[in-house]
C-alpha positions as CSV (number, residue, x, y, z in Angstrom):
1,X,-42.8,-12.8,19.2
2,X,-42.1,-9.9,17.6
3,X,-38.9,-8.1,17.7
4,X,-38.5,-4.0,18.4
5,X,-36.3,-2.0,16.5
6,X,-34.0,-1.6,19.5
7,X,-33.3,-5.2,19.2
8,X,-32.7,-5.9,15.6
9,X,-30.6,-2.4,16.0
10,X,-28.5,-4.4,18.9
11,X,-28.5,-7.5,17.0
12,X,-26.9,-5.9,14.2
13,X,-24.2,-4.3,16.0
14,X,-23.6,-7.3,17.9
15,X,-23.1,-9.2,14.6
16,X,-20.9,-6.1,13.5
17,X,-18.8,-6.1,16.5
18,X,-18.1,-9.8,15.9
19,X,-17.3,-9.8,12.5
20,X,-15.0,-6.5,12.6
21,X,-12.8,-8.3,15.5
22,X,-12.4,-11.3,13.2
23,X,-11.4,-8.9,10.4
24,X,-9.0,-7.5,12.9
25,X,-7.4,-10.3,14.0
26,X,-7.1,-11.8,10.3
27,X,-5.6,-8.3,9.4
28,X,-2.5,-8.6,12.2
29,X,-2.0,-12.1,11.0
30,X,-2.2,-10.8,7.6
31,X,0.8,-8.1,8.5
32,X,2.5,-10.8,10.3
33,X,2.7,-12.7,7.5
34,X,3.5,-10.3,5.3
35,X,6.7,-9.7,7.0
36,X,7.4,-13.4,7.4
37,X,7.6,-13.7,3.4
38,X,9.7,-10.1,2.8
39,X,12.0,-11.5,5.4
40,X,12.4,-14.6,3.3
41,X,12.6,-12.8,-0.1
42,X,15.6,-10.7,1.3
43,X,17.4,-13.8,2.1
44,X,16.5,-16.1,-0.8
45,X,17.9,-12.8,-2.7
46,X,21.2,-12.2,-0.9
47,X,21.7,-16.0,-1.1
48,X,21.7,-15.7,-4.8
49,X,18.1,-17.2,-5.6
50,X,16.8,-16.2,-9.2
51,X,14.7,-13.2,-8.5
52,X,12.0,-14.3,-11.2
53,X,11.4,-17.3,-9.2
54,X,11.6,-15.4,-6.0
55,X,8.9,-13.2,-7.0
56,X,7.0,-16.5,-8.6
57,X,7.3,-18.5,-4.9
58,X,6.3,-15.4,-3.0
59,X,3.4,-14.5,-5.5
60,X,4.5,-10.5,-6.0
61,X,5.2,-8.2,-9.1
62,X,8.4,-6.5,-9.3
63,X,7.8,-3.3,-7.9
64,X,7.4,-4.8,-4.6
65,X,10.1,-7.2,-4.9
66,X,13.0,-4.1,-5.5
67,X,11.0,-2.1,-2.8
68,X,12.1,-4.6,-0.2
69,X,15.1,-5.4,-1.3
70,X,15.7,-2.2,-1.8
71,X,14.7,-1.1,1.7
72,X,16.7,-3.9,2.9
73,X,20.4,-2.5,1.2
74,X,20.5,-5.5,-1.3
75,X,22.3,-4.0,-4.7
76,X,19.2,-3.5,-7.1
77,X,20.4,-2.4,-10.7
78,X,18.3,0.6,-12.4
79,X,15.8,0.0,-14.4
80,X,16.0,0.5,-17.9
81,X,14.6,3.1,-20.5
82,X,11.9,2.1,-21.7
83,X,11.9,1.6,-25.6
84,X,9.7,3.2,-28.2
85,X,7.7,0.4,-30.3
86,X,7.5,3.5,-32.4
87,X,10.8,4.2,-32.9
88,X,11.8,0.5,-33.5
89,X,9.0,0.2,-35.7
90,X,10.7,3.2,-37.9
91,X,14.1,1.6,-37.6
92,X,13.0,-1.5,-39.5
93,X,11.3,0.1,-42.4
94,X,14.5,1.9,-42.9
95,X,16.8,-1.1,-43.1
């Protein structure tokens, strides 16, 4: 049997359809758990957990570690200038 346009056309929507709802649902998990684990970094953090291992455990990079705390009111020092190599680099030749 062969199959008309139409169908392989409704076929692949259905297929779309299917897979875009799983996506979906994997998504609001996704978010769920997303706020599970910046709940928990907050806490580990105003508990007096390391924040290196905090952000190890949780598997994020520092900008997203101070934005939540941050956000959450937990005390988050300034960052510091950055250094030249450049500069350094001068400093020791003239020593």
């Amino acid at each position: 049997m062969v199959e008309i346009p139409e169908e392989q056309q409704a076929e692949a929507l259905r297929r779309l359809a299917k897979v875009s709802a799983r996506r979906a649902e994997a998504q609001a998990e996704l978010d769920l758990l997303t706020l599970q684990v910046r709940d928990a970094v907050v806490h580990a953090a105003t508990v007096g957990a390391q924040r290196t291992r905090i952000r190890e455990i949780a598997q994020i990079g520092p900008k997203t570690l101070y934005a939540w705390l941050g956000a959450a009111g937990v005390e988050v020092r300034a960052k510091r200038p950055a250094t030249s190599r450049r500069r350094d680099a001068t400093n020791e030749g003239e020593a």
